[in-house]
N, CA, C and O atoms as CSV, one atom per row, in Angstrom:
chain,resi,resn,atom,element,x,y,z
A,1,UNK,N,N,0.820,-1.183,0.000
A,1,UNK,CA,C,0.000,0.000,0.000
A,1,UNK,C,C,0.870,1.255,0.000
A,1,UNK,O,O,0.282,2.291,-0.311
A,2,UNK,N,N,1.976,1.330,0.251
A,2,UNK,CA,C,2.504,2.493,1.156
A,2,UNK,C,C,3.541,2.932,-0.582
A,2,UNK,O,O,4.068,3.959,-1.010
A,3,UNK,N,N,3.380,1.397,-1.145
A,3,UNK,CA,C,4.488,1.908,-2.461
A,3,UNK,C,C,3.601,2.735,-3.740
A,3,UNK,O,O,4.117,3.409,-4.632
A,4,UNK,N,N,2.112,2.467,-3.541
A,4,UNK,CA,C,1.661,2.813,-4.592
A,4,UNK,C,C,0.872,3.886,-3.718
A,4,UNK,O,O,-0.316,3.860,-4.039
A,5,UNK,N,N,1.079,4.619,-2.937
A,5,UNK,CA,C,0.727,6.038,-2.130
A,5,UNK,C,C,2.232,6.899,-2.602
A,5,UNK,O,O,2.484,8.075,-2.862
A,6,UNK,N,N,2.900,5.846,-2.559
A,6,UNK,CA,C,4.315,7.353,-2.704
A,6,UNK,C,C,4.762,7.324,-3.880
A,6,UNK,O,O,5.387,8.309,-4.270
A,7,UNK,N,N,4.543,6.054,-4.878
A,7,UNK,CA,C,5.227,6.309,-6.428
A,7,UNK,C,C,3.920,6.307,-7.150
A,7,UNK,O,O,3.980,6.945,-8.202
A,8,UNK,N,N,2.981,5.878,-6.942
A,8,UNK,CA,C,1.655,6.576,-8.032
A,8,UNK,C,C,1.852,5.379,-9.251
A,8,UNK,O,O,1.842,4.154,-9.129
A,9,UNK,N,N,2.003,6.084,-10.267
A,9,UNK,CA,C,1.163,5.138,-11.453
A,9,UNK,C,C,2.996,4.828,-11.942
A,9,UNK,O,O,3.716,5.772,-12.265
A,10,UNK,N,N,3.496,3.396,-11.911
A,10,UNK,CA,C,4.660,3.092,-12.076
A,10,UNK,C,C,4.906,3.238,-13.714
A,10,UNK,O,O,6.074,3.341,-14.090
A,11,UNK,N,N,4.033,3.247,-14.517
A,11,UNK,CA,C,4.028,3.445,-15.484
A,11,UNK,C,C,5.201,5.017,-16.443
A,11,UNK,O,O,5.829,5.032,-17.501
A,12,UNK,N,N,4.946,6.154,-15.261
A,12,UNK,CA,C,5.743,7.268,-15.956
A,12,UNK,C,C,7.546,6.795,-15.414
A,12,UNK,O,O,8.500,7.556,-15.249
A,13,UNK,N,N,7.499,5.649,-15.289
A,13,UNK,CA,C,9.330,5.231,-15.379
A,13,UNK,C,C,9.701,4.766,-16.094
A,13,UNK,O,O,9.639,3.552,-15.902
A,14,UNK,N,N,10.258,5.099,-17.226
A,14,UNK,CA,C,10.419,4.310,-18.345
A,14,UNK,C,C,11.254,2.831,-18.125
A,14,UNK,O,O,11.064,1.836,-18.823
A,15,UNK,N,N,12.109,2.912,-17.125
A,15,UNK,CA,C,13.028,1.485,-16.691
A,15,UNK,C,C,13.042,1.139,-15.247
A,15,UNK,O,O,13.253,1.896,-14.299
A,16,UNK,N,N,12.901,0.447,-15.244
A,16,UNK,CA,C,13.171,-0.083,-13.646
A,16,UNK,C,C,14.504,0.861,-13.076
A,16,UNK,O,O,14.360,1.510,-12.040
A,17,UNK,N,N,15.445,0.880,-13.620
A,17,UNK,CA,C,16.507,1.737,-13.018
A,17,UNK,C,C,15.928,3.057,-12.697
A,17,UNK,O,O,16.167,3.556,-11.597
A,18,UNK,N,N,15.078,3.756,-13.691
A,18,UNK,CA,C,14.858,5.007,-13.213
A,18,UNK,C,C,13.948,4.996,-11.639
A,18,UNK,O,O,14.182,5.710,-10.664
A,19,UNK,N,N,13.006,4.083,-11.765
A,19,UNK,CA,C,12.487,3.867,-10.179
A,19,UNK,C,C,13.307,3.635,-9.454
A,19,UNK,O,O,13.356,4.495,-8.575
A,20,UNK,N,N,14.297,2.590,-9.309
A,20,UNK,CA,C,15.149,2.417,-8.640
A,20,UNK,C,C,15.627,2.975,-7.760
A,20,UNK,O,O,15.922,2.613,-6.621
A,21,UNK,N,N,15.803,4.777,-8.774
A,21,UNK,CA,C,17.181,5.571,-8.433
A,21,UNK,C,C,16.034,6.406,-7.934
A,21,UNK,O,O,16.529,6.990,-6.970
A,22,UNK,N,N,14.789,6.794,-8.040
A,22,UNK,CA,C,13.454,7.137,-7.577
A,22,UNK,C,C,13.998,6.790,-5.645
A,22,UNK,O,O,14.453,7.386,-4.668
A,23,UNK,N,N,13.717,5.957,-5.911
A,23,UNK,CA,C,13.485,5.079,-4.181
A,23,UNK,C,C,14.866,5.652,-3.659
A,23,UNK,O,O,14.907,5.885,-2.451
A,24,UNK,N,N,15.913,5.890,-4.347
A,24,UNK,CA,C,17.113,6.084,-3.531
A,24,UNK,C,C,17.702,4.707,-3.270
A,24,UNK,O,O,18.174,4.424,-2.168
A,25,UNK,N,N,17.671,3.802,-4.347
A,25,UNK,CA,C,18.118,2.439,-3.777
A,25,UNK,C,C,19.225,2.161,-4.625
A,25,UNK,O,O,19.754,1.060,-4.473
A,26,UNK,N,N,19.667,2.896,-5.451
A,26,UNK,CA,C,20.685,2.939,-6.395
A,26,UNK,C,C,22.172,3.266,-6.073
A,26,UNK,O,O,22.384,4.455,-6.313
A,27,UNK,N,N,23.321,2.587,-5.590
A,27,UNK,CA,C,24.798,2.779,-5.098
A,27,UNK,C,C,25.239,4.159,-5.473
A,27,UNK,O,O,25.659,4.393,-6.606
A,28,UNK,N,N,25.184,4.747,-4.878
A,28,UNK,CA,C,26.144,5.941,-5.072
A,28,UNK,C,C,27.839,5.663,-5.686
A,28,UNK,O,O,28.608,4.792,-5.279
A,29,UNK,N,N,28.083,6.601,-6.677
A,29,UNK,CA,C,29.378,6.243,-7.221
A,29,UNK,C,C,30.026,7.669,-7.090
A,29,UNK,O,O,29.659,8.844,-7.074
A,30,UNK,N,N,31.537,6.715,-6.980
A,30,UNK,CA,C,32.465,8.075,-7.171
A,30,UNK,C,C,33.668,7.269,-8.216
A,30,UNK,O,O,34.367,6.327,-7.842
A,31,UNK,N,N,33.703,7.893,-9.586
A,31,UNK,CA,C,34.506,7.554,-10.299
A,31,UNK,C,C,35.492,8.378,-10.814
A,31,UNK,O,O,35.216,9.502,-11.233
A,32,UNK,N,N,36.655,7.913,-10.823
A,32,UNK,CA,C,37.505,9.002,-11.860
A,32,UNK,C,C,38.451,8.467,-12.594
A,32,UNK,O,O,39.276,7.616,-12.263
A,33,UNK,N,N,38.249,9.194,-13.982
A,33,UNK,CA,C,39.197,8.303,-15.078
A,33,UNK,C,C,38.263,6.825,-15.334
A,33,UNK,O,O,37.040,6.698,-15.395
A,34,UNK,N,N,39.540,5.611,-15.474
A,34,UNK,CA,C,39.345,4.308,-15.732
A,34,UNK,C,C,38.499,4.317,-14.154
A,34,UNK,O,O,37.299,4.229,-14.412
A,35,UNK,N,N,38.653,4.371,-13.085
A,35,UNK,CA,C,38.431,3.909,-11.968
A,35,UNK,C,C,36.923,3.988,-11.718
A,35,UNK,O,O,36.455,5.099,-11.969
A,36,UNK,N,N,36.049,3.066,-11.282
A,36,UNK,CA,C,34.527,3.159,-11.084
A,36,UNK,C,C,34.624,2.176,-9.796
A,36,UNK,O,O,35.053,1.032,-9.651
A,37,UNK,N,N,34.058,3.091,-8.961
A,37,UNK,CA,C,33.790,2.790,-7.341
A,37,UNK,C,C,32.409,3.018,-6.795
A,37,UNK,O,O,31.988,4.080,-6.337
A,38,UNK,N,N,31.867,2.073,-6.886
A,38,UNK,CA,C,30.405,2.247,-5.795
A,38,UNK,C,C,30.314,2.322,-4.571
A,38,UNK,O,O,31.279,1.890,-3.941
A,39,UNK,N,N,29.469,2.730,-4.010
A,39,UNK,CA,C,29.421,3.075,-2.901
A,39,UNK,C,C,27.963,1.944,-2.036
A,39,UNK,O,O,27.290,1.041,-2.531
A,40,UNK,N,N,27.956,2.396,-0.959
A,40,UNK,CA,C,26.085,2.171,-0.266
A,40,UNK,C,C,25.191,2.861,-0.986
A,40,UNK,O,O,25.561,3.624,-1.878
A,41,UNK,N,N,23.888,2.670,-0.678
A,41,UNK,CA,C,23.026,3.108,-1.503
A,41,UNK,C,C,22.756,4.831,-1.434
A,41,UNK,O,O,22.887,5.470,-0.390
A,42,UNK,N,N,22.381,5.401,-2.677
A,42,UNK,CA,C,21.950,6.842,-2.100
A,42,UNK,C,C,21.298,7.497,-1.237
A,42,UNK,O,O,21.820,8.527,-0.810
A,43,UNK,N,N,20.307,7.193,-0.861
A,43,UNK,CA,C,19.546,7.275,0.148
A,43,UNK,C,C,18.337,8.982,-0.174
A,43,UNK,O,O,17.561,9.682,0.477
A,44,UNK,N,N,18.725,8.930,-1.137
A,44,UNK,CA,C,17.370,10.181,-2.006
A,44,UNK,C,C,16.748,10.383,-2.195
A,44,UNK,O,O,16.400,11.469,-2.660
A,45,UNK,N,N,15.814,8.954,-1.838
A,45,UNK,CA,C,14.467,8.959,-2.003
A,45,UNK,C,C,13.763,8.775,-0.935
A,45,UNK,O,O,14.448,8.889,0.081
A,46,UNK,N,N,12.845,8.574,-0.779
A,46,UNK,CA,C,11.587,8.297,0.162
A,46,UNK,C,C,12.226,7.538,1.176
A,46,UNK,O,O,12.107,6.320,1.043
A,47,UNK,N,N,12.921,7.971,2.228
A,47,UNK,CA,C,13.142,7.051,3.503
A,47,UNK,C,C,12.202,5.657,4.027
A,47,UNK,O,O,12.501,4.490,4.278
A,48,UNK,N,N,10.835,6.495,4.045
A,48,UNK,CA,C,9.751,5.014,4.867
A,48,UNK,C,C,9.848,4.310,3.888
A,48,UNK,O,O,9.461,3.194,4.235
A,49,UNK,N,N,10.200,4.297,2.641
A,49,UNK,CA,C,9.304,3.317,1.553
A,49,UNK,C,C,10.790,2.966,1.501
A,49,UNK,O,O,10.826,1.892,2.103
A,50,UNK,N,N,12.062,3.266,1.117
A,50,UNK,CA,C,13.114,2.476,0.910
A,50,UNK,C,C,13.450,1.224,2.269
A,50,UNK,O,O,13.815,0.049,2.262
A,51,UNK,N,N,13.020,2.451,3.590
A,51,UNK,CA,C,13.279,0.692,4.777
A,51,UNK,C,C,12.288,-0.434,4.535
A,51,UNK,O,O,12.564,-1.625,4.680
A,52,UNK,N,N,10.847,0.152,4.068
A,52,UNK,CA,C,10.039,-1.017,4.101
A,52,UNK,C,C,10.544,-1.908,2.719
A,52,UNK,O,O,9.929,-2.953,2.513
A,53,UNK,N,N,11.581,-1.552,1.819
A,53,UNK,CA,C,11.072,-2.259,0.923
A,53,UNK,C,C,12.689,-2.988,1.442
A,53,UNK,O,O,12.701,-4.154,1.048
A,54,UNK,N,N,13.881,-2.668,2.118
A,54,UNK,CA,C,14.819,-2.968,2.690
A,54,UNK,C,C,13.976,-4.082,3.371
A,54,UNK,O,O,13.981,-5.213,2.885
A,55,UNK,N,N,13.402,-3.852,4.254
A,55,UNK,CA,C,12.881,-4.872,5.460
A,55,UNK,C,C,12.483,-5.837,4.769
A,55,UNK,O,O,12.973,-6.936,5.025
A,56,UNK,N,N,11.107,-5.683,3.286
A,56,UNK,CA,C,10.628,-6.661,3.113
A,56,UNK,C,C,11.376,-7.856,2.704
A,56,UNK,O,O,11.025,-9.017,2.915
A,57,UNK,N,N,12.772,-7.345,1.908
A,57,UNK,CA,C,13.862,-7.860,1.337
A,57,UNK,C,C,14.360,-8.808,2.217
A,57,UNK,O,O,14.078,-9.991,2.029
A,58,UNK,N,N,15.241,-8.382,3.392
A,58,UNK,CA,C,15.291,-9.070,4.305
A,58,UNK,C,C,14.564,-10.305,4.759
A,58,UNK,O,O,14.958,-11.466,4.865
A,59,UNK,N,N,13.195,-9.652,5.040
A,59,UNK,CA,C,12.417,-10.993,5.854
A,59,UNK,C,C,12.211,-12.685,4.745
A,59,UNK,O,O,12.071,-13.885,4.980
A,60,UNK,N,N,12.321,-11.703,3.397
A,60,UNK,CA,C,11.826,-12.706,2.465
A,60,UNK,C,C,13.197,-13.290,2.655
A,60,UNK,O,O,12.937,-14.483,2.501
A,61,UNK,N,N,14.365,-13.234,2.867
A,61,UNK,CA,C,15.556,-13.921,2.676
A,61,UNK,C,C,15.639,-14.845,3.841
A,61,UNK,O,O,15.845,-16.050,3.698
A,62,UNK,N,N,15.508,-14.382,4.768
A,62,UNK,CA,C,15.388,-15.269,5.643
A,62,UNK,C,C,14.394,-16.398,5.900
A,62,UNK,O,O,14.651,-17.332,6.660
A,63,UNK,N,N,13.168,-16.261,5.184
A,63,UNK,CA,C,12.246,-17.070,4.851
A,63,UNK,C,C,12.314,-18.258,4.322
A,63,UNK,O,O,12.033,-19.365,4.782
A,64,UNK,N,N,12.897,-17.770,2.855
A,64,UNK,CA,C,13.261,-18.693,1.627
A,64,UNK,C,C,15.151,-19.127,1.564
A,64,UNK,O,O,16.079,-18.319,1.608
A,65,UNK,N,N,15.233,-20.543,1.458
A,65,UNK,CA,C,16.592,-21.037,0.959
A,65,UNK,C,C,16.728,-20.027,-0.063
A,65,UNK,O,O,17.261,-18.966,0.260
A,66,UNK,N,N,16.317,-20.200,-1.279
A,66,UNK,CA,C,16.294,-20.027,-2.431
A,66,UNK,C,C,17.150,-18.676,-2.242
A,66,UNK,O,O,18.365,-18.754,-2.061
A,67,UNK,N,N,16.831,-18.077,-2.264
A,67,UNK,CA,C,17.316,-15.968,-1.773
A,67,UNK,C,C,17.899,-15.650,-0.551
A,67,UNK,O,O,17.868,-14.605,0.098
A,68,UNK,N,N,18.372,-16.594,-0.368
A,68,UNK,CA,C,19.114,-16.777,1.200
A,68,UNK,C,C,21.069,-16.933,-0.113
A,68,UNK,O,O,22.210,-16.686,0.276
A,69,UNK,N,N,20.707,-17.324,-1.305
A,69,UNK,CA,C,22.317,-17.642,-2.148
A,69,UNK,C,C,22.103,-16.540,-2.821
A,69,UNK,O,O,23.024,-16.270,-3.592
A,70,UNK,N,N,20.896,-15.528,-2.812
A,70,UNK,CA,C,21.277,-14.378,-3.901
A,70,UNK,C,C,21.750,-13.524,-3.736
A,70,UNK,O,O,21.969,-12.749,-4.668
């Protein structure tokens, strides 16, 4: 409920990355030259909706074998 109160009609994202980087769930980089370094995530977007979707992540891993190796 709380994802389709704060991002609305998922439709105006043309790629999953652009939501992604929406939520603030996208690694922050600092590159220079040849060198490309990621970081933790940005954290730019919507705080409540990035922990809940953090949390849901979590619980499902611990749930399932399966996503417990991903």
């Amino acid at each position: 409920m709380a994802f389709v109160l704060v991002v609305g009609d998922v439709t105006r994202f043309p790629r999953s990355k652009k939501l992604a980087s929406y939520l603030g769930l996208i690694p922050s980089e600092d590159s220079s030259g040849t060198r490309r370094r990621l970081g933790a995530i940005s954290k730019q977007g919507n705080t409540l909706l990035r922990t809940l979707l953090v949390e849901a992540g979590q619980s499902a891993a611990r749930c399932d074998p399966e996503l417990r190796r991903a």
